[in-house]
C-alpha positions as a Markdown table, in Angstrom:
| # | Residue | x | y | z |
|---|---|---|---|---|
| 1 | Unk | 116.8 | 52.2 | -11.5 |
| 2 | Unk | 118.0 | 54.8 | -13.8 |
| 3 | Unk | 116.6 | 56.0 | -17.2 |
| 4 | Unk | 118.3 | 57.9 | -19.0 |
| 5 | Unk | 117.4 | 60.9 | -21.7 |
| 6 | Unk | 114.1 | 61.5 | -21.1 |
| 7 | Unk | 115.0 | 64.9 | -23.5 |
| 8 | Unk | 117.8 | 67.2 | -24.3 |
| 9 | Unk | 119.4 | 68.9 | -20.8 |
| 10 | Unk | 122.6 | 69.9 | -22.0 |
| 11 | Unk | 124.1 | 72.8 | -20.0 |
| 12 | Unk | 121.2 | 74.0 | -18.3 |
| 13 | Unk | 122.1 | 75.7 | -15.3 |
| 14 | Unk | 119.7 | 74.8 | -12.0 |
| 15 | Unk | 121.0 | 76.8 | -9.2 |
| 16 | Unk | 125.0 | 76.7 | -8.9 |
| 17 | Unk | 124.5 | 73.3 | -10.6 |
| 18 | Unk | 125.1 | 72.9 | -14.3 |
| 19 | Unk | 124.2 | 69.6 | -15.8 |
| 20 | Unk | 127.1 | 68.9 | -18.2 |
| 21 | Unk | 126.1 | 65.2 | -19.3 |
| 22 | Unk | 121.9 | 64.4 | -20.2 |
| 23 | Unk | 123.0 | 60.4 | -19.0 |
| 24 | Unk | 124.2 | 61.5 | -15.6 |
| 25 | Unk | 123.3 | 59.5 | -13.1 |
| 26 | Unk | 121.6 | 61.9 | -10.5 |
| 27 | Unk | 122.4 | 65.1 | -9.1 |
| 28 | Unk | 121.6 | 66.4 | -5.8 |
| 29 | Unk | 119.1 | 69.5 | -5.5 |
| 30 | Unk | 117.9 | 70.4 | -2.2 |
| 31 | Unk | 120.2 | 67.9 | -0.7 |
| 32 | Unk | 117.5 | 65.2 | -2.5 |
| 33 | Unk | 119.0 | 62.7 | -5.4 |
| 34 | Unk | 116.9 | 63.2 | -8.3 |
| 35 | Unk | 117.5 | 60.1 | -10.7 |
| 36 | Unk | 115.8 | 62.0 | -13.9 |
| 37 | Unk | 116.7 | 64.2 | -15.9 |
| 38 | Unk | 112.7 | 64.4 | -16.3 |
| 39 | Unk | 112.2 | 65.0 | -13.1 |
| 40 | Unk | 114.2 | 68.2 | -13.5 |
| 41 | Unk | 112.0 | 69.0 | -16.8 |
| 42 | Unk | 108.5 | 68.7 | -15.0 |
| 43 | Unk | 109.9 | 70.8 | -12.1 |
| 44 | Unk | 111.3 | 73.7 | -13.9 |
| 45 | Unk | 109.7 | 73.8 | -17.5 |
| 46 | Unk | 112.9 | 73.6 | -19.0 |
| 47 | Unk | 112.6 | 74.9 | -23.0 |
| 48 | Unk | 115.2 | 72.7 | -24.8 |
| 49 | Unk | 114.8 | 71.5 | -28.5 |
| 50 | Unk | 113.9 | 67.6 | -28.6 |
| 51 | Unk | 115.8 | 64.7 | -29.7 |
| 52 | Unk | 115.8 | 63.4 | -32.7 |
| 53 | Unk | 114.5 | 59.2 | -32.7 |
| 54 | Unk | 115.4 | 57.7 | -35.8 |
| 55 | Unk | 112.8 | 56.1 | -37.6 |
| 56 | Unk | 113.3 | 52.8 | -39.0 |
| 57 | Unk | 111.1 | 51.3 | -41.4 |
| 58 | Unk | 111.1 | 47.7 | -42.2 |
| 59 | Unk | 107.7 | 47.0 | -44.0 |
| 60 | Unk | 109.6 | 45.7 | -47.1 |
| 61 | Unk | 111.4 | 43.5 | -45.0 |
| 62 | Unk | 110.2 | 42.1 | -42.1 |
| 63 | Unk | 106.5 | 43.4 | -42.6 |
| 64 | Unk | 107.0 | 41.4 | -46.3 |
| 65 | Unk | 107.5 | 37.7 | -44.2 |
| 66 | Unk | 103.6 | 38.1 | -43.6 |
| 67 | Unk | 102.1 | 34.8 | -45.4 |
| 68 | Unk | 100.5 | 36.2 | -48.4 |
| 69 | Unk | 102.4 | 39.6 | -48.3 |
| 70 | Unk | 105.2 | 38.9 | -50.9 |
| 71 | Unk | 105.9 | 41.7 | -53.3 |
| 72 | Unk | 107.3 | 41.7 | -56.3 |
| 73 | Unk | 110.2 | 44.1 | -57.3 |
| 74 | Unk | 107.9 | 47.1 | -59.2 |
| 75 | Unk | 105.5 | 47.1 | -55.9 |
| 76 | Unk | 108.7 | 47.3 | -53.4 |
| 77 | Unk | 110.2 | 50.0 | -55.6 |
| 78 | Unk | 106.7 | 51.7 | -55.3 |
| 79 | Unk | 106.0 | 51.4 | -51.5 |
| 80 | Unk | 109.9 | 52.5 | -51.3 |
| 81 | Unk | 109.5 | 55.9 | -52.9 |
| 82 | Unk | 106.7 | 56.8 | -50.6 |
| 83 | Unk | 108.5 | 55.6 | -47.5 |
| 84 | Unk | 111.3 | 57.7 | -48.5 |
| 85 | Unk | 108.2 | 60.8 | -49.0 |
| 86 | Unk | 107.0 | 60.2 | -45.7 |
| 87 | Unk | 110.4 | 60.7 | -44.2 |
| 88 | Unk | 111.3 | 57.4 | -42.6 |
| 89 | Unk | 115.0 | 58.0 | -41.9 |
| 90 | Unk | 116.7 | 54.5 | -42.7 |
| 91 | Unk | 114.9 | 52.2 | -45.0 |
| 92 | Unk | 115.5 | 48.1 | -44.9 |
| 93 | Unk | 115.1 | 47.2 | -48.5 |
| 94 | Unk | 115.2 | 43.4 | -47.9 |
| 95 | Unk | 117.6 | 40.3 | -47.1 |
| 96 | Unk | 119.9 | 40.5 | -50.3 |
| 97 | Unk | 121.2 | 36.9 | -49.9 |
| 98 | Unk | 117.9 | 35.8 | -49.6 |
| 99 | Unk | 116.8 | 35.3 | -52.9 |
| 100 | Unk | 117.6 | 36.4 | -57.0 |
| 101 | Unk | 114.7 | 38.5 | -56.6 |
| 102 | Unk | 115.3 | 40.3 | -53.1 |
| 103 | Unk | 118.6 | 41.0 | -54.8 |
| 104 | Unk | 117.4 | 43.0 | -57.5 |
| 105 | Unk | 114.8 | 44.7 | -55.1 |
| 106 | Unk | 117.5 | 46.1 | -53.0 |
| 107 | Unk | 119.5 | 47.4 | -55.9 |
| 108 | Unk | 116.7 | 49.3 | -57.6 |
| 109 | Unk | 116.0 | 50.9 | -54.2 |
| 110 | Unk | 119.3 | 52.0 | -53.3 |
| 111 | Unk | 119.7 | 53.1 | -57.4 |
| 112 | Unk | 116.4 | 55.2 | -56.4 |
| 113 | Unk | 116.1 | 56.9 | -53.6 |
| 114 | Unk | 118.4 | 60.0 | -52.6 |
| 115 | Unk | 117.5 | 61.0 | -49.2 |
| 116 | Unk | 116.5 | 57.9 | -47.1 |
| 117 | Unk | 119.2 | 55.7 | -46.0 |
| 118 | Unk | 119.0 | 52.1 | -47.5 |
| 119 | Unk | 119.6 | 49.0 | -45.5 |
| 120 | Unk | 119.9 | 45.7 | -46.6 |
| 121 | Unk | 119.7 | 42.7 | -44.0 |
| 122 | Unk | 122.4 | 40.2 | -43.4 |
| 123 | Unk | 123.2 | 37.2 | -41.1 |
| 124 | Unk | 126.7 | 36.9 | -39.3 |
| 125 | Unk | 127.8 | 35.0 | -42.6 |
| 126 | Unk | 130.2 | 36.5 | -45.1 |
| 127 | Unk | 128.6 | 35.6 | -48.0 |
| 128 | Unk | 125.8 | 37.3 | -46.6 |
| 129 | Unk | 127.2 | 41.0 | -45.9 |
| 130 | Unk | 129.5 | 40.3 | -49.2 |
| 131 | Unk | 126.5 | 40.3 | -51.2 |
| 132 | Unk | 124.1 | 42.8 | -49.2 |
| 133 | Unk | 127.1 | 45.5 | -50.3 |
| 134 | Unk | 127.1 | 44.9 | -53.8 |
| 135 | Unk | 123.4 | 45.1 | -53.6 |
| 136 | Unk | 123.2 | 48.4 | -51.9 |
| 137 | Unk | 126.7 | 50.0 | -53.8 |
| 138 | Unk | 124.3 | 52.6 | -55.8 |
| 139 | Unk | 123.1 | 53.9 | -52.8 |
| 140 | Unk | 123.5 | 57.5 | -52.1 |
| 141 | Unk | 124.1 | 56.1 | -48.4 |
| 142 | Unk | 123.3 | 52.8 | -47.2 |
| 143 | Unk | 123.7 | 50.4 | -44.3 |
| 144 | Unk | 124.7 | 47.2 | -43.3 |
| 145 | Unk | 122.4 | 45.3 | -41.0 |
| 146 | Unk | 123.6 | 42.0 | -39.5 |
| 147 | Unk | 123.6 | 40.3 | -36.2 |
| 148 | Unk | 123.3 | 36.9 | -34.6 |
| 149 | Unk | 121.0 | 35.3 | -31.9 |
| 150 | Unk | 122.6 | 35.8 | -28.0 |
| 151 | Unk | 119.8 | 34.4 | -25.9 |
| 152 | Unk | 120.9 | 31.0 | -24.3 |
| 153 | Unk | 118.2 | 29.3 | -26.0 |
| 154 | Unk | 119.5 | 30.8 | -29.2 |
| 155 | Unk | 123.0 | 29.4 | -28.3 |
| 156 | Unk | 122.0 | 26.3 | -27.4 |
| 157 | Unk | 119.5 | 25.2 | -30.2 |
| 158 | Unk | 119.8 | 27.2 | -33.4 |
| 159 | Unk | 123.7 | 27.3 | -33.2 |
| 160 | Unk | 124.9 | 24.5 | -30.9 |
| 161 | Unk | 127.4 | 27.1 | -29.7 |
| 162 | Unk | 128.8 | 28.9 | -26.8 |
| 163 | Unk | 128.5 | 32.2 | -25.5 |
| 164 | Unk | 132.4 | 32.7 | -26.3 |
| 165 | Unk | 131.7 | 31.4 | -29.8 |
| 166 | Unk | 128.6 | 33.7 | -30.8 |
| 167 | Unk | 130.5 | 37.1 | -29.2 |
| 168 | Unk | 133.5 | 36.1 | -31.6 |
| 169 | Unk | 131.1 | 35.5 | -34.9 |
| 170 | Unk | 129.6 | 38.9 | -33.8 |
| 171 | Unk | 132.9 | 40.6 | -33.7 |
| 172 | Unk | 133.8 | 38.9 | -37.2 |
| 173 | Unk | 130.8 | 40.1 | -38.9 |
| 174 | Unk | 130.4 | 43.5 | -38.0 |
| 175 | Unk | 134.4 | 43.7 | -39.0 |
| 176 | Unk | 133.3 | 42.5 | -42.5 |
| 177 | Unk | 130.5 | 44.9 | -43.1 |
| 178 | Unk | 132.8 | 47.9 | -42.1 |
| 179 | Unk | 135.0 | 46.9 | -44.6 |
| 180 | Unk | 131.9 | 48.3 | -46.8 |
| 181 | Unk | 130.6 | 51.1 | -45.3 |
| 182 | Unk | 130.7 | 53.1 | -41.6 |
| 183 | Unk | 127.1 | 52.7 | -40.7 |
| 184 | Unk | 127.1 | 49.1 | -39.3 |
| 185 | Unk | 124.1 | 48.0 | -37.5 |
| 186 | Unk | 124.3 | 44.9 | -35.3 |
| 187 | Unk | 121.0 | 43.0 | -34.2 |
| 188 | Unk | 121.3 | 40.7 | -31.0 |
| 189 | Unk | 118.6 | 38.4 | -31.9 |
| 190 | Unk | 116.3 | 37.2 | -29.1 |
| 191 | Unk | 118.0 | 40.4 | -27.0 |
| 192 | Unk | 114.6 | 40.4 | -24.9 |
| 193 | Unk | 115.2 | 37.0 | -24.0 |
| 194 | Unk | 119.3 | 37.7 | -23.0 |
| 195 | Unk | 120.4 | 38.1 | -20.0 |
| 196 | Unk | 121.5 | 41.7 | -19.2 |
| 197 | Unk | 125.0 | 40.8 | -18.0 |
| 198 | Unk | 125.6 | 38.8 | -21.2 |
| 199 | Unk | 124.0 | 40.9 | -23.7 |
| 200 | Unk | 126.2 | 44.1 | -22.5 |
| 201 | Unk | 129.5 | 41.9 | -23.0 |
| 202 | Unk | 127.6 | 41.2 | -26.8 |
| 203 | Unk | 127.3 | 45.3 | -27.4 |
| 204 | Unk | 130.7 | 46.3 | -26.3 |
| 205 | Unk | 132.6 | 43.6 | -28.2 |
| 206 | Unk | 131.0 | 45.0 | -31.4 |
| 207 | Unk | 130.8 | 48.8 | -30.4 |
| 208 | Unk | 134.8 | 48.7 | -29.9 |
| 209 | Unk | 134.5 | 46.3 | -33.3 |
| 210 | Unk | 133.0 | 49.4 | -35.4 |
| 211 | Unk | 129.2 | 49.1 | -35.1 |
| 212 | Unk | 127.5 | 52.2 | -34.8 |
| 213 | Unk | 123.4 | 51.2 | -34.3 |
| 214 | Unk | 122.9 | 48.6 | -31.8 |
| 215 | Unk | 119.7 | 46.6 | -32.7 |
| 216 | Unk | 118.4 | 45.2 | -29.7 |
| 217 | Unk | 115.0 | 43.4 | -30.3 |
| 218 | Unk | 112.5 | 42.1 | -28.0 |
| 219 | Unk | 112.3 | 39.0 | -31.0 |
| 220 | Unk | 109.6 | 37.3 | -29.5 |
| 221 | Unk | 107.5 | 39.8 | -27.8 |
| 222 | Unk | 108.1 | 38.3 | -24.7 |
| 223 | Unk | 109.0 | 41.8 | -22.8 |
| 224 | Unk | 107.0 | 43.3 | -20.3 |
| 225 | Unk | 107.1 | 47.6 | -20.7 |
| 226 | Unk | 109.7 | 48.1 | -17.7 |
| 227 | Unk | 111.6 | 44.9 | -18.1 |
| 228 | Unk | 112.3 | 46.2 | -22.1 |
| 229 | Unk | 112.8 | 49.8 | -20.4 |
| 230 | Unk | 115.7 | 48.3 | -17.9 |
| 231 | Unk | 117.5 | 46.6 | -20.2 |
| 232 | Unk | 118.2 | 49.4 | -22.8 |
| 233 | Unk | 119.2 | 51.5 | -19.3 |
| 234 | Unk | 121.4 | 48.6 | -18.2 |
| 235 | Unk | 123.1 | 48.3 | -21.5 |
| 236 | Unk | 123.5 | 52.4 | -21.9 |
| 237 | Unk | 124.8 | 52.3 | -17.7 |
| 238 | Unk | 127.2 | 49.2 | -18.2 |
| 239 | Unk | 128.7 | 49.1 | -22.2 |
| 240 | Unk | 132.0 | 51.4 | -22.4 |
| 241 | Unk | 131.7 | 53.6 | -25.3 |
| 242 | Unk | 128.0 | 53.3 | -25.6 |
| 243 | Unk | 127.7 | 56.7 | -26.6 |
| 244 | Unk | 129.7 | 56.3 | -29.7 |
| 245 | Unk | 126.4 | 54.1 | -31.1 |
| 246 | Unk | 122.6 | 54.8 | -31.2 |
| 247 | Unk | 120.4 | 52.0 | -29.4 |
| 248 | Unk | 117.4 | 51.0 | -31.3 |
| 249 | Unk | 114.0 | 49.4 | -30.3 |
| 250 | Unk | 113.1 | 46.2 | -32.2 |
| 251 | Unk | 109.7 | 44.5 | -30.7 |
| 252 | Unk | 107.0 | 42.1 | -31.9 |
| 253 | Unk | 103.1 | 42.1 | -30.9 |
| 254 | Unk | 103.2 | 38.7 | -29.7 |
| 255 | Unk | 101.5 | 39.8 | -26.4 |
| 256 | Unk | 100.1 | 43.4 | -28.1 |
| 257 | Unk | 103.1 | 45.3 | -26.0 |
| 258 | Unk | 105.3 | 46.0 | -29.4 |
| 259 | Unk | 104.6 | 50.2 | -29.2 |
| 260 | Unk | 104.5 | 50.0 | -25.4 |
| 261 | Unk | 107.5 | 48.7 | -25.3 |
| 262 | Unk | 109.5 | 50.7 | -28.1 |
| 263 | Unk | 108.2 | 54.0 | -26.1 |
| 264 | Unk | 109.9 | 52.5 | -23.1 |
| 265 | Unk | 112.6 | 51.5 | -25.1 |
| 266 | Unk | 113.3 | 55.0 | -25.9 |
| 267 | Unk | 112.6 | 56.3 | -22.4 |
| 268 | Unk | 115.6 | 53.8 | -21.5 |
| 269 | Unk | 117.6 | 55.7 | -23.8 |
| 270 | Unk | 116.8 | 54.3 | -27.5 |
| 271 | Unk | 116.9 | 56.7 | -30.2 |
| 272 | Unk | 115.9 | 54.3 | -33.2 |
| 273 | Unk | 112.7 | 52.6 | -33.6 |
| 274 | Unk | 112.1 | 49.4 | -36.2 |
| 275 | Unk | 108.7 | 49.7 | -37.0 |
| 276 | Unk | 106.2 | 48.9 | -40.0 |
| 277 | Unk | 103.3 | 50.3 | -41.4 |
| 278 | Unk | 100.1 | 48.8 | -40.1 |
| 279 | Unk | 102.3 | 46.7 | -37.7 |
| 280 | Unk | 103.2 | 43.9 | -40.5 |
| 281 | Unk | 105.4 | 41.3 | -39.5 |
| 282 | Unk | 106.2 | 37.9 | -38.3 |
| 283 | Unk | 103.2 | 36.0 | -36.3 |
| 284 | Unk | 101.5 | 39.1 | -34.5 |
| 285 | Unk | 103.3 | 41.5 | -36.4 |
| 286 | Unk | 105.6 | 44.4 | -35.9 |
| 287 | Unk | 105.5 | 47.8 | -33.9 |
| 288 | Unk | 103.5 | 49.8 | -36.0 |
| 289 | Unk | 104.9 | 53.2 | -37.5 |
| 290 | Unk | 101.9 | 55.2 | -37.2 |
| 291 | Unk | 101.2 | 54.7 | -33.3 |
| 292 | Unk | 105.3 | 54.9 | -32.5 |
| 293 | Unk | 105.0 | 58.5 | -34.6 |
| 294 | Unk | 102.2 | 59.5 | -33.0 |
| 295 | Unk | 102.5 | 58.8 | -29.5 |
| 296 | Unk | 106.1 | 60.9 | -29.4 |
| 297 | Unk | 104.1 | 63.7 | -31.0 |
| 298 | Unk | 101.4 | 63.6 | -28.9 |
| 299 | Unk | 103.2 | 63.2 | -26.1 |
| 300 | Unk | 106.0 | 66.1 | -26.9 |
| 301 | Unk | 106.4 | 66.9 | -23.4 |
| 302 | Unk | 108.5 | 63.6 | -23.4 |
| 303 | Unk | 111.2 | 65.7 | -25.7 |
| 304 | Unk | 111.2 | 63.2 | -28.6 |
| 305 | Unk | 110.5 | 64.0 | -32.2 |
| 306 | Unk | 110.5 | 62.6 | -35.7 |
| 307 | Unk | 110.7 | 63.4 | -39.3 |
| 308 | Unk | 108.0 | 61.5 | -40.4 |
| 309 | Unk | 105.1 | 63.9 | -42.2 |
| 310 | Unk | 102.2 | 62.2 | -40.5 |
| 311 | Unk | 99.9 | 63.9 | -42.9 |
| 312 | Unk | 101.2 | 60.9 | -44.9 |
| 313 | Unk | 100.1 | 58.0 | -42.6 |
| 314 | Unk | 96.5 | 56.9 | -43.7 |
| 315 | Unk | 97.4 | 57.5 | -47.4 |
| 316 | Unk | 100.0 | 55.3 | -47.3 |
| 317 | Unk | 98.3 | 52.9 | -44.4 |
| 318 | Unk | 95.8 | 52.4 | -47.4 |
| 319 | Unk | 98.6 | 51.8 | -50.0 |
| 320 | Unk | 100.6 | 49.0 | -48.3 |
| 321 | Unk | 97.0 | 47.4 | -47.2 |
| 322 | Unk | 95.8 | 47.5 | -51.1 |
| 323 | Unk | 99.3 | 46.4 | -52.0 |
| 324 | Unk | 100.3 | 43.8 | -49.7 |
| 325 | Unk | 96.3 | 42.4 | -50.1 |
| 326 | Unk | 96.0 | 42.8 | -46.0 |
| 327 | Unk | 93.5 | 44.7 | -44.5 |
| 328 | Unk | 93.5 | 46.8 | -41.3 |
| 329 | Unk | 91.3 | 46.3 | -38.8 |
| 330 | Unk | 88.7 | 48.5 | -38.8 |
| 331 | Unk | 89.4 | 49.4 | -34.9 |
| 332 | Unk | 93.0 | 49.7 | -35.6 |
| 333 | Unk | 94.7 | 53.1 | -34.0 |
| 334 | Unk | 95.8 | 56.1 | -36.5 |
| 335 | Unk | 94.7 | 54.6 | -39.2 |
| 336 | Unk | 91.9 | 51.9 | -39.0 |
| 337 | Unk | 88.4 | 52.8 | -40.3 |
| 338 | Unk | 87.0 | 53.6 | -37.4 |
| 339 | Unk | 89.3 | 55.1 | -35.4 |
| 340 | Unk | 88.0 | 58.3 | -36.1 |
| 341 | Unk | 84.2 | 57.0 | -35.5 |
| 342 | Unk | 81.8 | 57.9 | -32.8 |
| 343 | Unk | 78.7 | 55.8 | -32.1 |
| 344 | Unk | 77.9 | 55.8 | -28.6 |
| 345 | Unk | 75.3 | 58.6 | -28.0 |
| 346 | Unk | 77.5 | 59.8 | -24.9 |
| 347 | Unk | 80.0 | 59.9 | -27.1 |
| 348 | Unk | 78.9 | 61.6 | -29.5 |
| 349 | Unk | 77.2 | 64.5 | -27.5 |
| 350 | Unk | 80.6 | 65.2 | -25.7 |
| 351 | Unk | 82.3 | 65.4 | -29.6 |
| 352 | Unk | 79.7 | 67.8 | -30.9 |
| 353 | Unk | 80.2 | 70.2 | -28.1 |
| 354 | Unk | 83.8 | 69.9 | -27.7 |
| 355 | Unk | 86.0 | 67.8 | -30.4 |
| 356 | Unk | 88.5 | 67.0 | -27.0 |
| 357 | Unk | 86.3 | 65.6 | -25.1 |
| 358 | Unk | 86.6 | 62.1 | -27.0 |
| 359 | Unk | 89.5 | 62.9 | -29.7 |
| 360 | Unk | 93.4 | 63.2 | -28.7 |
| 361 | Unk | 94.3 | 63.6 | -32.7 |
| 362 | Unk | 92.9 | 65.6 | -35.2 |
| 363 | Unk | 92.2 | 63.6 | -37.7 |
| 364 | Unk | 93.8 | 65.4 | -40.6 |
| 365 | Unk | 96.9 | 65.6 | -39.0 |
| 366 | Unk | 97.5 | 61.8 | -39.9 |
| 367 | Unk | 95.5 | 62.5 | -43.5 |
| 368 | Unk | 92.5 | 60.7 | -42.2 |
| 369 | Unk | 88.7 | 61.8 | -43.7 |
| 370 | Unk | 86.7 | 64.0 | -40.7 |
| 371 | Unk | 86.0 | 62.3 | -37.8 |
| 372 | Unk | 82.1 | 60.6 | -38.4 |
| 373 | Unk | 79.4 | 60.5 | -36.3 |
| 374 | Unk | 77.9 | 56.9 | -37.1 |
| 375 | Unk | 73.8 | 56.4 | -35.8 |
| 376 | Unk | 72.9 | 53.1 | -34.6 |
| 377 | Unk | 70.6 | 52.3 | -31.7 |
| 378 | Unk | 72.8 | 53.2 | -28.7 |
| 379 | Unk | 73.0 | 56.9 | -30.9 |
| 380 | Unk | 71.5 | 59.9 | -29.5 |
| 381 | Unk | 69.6 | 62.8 | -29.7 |
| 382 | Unk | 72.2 | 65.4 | -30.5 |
| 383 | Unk | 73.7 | 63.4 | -33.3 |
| 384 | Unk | 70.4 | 62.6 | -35.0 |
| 385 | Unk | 69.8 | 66.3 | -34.5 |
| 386 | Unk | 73.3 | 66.9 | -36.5 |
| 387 | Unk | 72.7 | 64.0 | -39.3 |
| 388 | Unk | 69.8 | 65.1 | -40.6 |
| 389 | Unk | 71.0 | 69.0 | -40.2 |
| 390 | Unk | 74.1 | 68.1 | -42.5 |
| 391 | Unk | 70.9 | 66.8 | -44.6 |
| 392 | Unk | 69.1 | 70.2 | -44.4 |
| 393 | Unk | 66.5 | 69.6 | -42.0 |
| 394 | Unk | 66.3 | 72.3 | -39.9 |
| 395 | Unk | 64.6 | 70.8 | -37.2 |
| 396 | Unk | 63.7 | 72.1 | -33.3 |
| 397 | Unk | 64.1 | 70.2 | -30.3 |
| 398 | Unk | 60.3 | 69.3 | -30.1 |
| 399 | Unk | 60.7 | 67.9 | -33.6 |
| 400 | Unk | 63.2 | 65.6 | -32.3 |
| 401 | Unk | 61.8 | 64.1 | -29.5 |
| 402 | Unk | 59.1 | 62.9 | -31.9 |
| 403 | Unk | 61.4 | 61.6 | -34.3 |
| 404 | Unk | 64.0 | 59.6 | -32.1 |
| 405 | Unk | 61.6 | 56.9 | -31.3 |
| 406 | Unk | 61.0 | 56.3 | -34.9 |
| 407 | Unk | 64.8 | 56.5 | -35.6 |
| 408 | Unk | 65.4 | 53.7 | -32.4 |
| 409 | Unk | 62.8 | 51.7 | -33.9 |
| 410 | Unk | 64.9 | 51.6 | -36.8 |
| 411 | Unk | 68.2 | 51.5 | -35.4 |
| 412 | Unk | 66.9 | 48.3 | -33.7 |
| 413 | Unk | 66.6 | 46.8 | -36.8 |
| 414 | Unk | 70.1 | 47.4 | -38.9 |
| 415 | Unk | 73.5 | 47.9 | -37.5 |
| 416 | Unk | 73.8 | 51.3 | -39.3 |
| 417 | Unk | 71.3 | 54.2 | -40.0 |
| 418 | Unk | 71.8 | 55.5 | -43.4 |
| 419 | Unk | 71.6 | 58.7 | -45.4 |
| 420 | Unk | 68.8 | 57.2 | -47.1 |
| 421 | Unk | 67.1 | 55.9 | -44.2 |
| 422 | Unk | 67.1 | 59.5 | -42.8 |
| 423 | Unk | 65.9 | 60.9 | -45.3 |
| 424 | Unk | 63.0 | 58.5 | -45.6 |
| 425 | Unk | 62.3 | 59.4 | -41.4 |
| 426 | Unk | 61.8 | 62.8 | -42.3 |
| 427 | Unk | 60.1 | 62.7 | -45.7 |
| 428 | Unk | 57.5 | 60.8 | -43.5 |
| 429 | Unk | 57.8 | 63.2 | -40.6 |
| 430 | Unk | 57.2 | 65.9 | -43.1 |
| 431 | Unk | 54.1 | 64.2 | -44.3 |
């Protein structure tokens, strides 16, 4: 299997061979087929600027339809401008049609922001993309989102349709919305669940129609890594004129694979990724912004990079919890409470020697507080020995060993060892 753009190749020379085209099959070197681009990367270090992945951020949308998460129009206005600060590239304000509300939430967006591109969400209904353009007219640039389900199940049972049928209401609406704006994107509802053959007739019908994103969500979170992988290869291998739209990655958590799978996404060629701050969304929520971001930056050697100041993440992590009323789990990655905690005494030694040996991120590269080094009873030596130093108690390592089974006994006793318990331990000690 083939998967495409693993980074920017353009006219590098290997030998007498000159790779004109990064989604070229294979080439031969030594006489061996090598099916990656990739592969050519890791073998000669190749120095080539990385591609650009689109962020898409869809917090005030699909991270809203959380039960209990509804924001009013001042809070989406709000949360909007500091999307737009952290640099999320296309912004989905809402579902226009939806309600009088959603409406006027769209419009103040797109009236507001001057950098971010506003989208507003439509299904394959006129009424729907009529109204998502007045909506989003003020916009400095805006875009049209609409689609329809293609899986067979989706055919079958939500529209008591055909697969002829649902290809021709695709084609209709994404003619509609260009009769609004050139930035059409087109969402194939249920795409994970589509079979490839199918859902490649689906994109080409509405590339040649004027779409110019390709939406192609993995609705139900049913996608396994590879299989989410394939597909966006199979569709970028098989769809004539592909190249004239950018794929984007649309998965749920259903089965905890939605950032797994949007990295694979973009590994099968995806340059877009609809994520959410904190991973809200429908049922198990959304791919989550932060770990997306974060995993193509700490992974650069993949040759993928955003525009998203991650110095920005846990401040505004905090904002949409406090605002939305949803907390994050404490164990949650990037931004959760503790995801910059150490507590094991293993742990901890290896971090107070050497940051690396248990950290991959620095913590205020995503604008978290210092990484802490919690005591409790599986704590050791070393980072009671740093504790009470931070307190001012400059103590030896004789004066530790007496002190640790005091601090265990402690420890035994409570779930966390506080400041003030510490300082108790050695006002006694000191006795």
């Amino acid at each position: 299997m083939y998967y495409p753009n693993f980074g920017s190749f353009t006219h590098c020379k290997i030998g007498i061979k000159m790779i004109k085209n990064t989604r070229s099959e294979s080439i031969n070197l030594n006489n061996k087929r090598v099916f990656s681009p990739f592969c050519i990367y890791k073998l000669f270090k190749i120095n080539e600027m990385s591609e650009k992945v689109y962020i898409f951020d869809t917090t005030l949308r699909d991270g809203e339809q959380v039960p209990g998460c509804k924001l009013n129009t001042k809070e989406k206005l709000a949360l909007a401008v500091r999307l737009e600060e952290l640099g999320v590239d296309i912004l989905e304000a809402g579902f226009p049609v939806s309600s009088p509300g959603d409406f006027d939430s769209v419009h103040q967006i797109a009236m507001t922001l001057k950098n971010t591109v506003v989208c507003g969400l439509t299904r394959a209904v006129q009424k729907d993309i009529e109204v998502a353009a007045q909506a989003l007219k003020p916009a400095a640039r805006f875009r049209i989102h609409t689609g329809i389900g293609t899986s067979d199940l989706h055919i079958k049972y939500k529209f008591n349709s055909t697969r002829e049928a649902i290809i021709e209401r695709a084609v209709q609406a994404v003619k509609m919305a260009r009769n609004f704006t050139d930035d059409v994107e087109f969402y194939a509802e249920d795409a994970g669940r589509t079979d490839n053959v199918y859902l490649a007739q689906v994109i080409e019908a509405v590339v040649k129609a004027g779409a110019t994103t390709l939406n192609i969500p993995d609705t139900t979170g049913y996608c396994l890594p590879h299989q989410y992988q394939e597909k966006m290869a199979y569709l970028w291998n098989n769809v004539h004129n592909i190249h004239k739209a950018v794929l984007s990655c649309h998965c749920h958590n259903d089965l905890g694979l939605a950032t797994a799978n949007s990295i694979a996404g973009v590994m099968g060629g995806a340059r877009q990724i609809e994520c959410t701050i904190n991973g809200l969304g429908e049922r198990a929520g959304n791919t989550a912004l932060e770990e997306v971001v974060m995993v193509l930056n700490q992974h650069s050697d993949l040759g993928y990079r955003t525009n998203i100041n991650t110095r920005l993440l846990n401040p505004i992590s905090h904002e949409v919890s406090e605002i939305m009323r949803m907390g994050v789990q404490p164990n949650k990655a990037i931004v959760g409470a503790n995801a910059f905690s150490h507590s094991s005494g293993i742990h901890q030694d290896g971090f107070l020697k050497e940051a690396q040996t248990y950290e991959i991120i620095n913590p205020e590269l995503v604008g978290a507080e210092a990484s802490k080094i919690v005591l409790t009873a599986r704590s050791g030596r070393s980072a009671l020995a740093h504790r009470l130093n931070k307190l001012g108690y400059a103590y030896v390592r004789n004066d530790i060993d007496v002190l640790y089974p005091i601090f265990l006994q402690l420890a035994d006793r409570k779930k966390e060892v506080s400041h003030d318990d510490l300082i108790e331990i050695a006002t006694a000690y000191s006795k």
